[in-house]
C-alpha positions in Angstrom: 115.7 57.0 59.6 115.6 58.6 62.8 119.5 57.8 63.8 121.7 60.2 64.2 124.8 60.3 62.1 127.7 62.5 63.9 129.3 64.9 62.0 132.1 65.9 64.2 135.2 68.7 63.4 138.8 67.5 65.1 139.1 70.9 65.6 135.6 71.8 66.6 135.3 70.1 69.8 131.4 68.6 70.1 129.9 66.4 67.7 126.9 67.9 66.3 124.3 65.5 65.1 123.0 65.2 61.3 119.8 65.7 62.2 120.7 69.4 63.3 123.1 69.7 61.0 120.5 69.0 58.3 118.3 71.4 60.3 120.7 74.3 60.2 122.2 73.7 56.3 118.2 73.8 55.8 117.7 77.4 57.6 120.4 78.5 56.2 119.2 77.9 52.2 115.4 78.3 52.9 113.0 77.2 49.7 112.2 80.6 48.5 116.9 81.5 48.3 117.7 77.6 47.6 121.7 77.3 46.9 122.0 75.7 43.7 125.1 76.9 41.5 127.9 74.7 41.5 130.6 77.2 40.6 131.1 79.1 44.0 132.8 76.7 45.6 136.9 75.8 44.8 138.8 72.7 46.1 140.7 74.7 48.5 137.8 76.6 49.8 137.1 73.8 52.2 138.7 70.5 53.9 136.2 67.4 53.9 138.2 65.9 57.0 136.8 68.5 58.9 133.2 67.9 57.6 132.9 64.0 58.5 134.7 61.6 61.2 135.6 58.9 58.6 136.2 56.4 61.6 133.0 56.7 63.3 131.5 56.6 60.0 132.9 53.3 59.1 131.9 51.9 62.4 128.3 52.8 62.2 128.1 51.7 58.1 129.7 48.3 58.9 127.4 47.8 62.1 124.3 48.4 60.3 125.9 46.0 57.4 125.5 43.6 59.7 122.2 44.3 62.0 120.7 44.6 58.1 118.3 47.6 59.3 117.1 49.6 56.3 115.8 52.6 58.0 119.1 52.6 59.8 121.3 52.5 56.9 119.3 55.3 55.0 119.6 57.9 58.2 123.4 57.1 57.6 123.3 57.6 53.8 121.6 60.8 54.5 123.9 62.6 56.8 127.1 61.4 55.0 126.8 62.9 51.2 130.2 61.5 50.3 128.9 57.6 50.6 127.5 58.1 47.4 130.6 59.6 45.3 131.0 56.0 43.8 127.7 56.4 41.4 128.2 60.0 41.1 129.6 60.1 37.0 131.5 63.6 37.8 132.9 64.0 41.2 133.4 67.5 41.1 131.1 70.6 40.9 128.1 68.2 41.8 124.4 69.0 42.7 123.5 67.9 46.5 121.6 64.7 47.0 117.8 65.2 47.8 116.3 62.8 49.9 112.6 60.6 49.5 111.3 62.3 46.3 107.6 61.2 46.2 105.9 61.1 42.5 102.5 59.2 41.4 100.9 58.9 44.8 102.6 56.0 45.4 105.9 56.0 44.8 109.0 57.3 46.4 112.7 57.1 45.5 115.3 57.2 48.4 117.4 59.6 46.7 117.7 61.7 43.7 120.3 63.9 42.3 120.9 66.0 39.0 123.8 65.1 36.4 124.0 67.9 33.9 125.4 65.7 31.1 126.5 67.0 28.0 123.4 65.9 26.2 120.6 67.2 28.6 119.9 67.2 32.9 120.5 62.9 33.5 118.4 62.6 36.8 119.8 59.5 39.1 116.7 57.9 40.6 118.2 55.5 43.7 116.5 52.7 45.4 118.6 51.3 48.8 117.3 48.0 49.5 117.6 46.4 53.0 121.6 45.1 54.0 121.6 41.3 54.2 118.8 40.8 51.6 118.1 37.7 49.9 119.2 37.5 46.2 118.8 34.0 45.1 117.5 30.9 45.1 119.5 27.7 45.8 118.8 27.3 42.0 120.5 30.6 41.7 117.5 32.0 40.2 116.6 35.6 41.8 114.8 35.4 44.7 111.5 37.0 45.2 113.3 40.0 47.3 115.4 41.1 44.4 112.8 40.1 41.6 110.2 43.1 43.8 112.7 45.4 44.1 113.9 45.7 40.0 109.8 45.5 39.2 109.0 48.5 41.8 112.0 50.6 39.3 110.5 49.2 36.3 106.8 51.1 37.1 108.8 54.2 38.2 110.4 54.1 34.5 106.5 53.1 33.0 105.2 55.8 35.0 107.3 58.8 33.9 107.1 57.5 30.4 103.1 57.7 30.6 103.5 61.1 32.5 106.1 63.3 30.9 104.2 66.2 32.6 104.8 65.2 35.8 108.4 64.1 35.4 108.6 67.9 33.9 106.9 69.1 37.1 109.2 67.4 39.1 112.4 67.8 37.7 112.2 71.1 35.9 113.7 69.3 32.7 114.5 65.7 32.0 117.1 64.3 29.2 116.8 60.9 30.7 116.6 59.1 33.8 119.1 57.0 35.5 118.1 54.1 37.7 120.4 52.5 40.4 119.2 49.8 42.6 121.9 48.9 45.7 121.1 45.7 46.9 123.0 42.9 48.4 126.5 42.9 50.1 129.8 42.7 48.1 130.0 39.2 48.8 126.6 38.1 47.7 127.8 39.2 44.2 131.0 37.8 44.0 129.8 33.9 43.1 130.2 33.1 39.4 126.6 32.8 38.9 126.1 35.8 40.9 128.5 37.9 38.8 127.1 36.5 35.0 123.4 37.4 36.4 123.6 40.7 37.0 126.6 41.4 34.4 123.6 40.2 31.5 121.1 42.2 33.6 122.6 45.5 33.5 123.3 44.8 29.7 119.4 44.3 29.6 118.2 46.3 31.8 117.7 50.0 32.6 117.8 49.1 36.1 121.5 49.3 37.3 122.8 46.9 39.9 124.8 47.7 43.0 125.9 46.9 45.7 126.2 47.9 49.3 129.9 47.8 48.7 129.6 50.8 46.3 129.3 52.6 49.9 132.6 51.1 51.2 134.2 51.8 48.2 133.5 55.5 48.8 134.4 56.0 52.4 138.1 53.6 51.3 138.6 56.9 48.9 137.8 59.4 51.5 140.3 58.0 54.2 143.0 57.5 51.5 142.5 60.8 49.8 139.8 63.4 51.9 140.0 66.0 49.9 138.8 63.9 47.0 135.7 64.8 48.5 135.7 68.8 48.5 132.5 68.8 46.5 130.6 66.7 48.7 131.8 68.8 51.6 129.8 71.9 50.3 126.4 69.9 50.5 127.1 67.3 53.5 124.1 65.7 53.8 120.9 65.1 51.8 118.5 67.8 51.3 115.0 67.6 51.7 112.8 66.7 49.1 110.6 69.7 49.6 113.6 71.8 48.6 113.7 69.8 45.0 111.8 72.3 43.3 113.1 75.7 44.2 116.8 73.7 43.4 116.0 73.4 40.3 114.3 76.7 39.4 117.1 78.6 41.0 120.1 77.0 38.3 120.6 78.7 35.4 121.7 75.9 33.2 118.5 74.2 34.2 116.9 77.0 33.2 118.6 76.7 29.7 117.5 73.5 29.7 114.2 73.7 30.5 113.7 75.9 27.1 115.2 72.9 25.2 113.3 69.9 26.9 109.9 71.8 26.8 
């Protein structure tokens, strides 16, 4: 997690690393005045090519594909916002992506972010899992990696059903949750018995199935078409989880709904 992910200008001149960047964004939307409305900011307001170096970018994601270090791919995830527009439902107008949301003493999601859906505030709950995991057996049963990782989502979905309070404390207001687990490279998915598994799974399951390609996929779209990514411009990288709260409480349509999901 401790990487630093360049975000670097062509016109700026010096790279300046997420870790500042997320510093400074952080100073300059304290707790207590947190920017949350999604309104104030128009396509042509601002040009994503000048937020992130899409080549560097791709060098670093596809190195850490391979070197399969977790803690490295989330410091990457976190300074590059626009590597999750492939699970994002709307692309446009979106609430910023917070970052290792803690709940029930022992649990911690890697990121979160709001949907306001038209039936209620959808919160997207995301667990990354390591690149180059083990998915299944020579029997092509799931391996124990896998199996871990869909029962460690399953108790975060038992515990907010035992503990609507504390989902409510959390997250302001909650219609329903939305679980994404990344796991496994495109390639590990693309057997036949690979693709049937996890096709009946995520018919089964609420426990949604990625994988790491869902990140390619999204930096493909921002070389083809940058300014696809204006949204994800305004909040560049992932915001602290201590700044969660004061998100929430500062929206007004969460405030609306907060009244209805009581």
């Amino acid at each position: 997690m401790k990487e630093e992910e360049n975000i670097k200008s062509p016109e700026a001149g010096p790279e300046v690393p997420a870790e500042k960047a997320a510093e400074a964004e952080t100073k300059a939307a304290p707790i207590a005045e947190v920017e949350t409305d999604q309104d104030e900011t128009d396509e042509d307001d601002i040009d994503p090519s000048t937020v992130w170096d899409a080549d560097e970018v791709e060098k670093k994601l596809k190195a850490v594909m391979e070197t399969g270090r977790e803690i490295d791919l989330l410091a990457i995830l976190k300074a590059n916002s626009f590597l999750f527009y492939d699970l994002y439902k709307r692309k446009y107008r979106i609430h910023p992506v917070f970052s290792e949301v803690s709940f029930g003493g022992v649990y911690k999601a890697d990121f979160v972010w709001l949907n306001d859906d038209s039936d209620g505030p959808e919160w997207v709950l995301v667990e990354i899992e390591k690149p180059r995991m083990n998915l299944f057996k020579d029997n092509d049963y799931a391996a124990a990696p896998l199996n871990n990782a869909i029962d460690q989502m399953k108790s975060w979905d038992r515990y907010f059903t035992s503990n609507p309070l504390e989902s409510k404390r959390i997250f302001g207001a909650v219609a329903k949750f939305r679980y994404v687990l990344v796991a496994g490279d495109r390639k590990d998915w693309q057997t036949e018995e690979a693709m049937l598994w996890r096709n009946q799974h995520n018919k089964d399951s609420k426990i949604e199935i990625r994988s790491l390609g869902t990140f390619l996929t999204s930096l493909e779209i921002f070389k083809k078409t940058p300014q696809t990514m204006w949204s994800f411009a305004a909040h560049p990288v992932a915001r602290p989880s201590t700044e969660l709260e004061a998100y929430w409480k500062g929206n007004k349509w969460m405030d609306d709904m907060r009244l209805i999901f009581a």
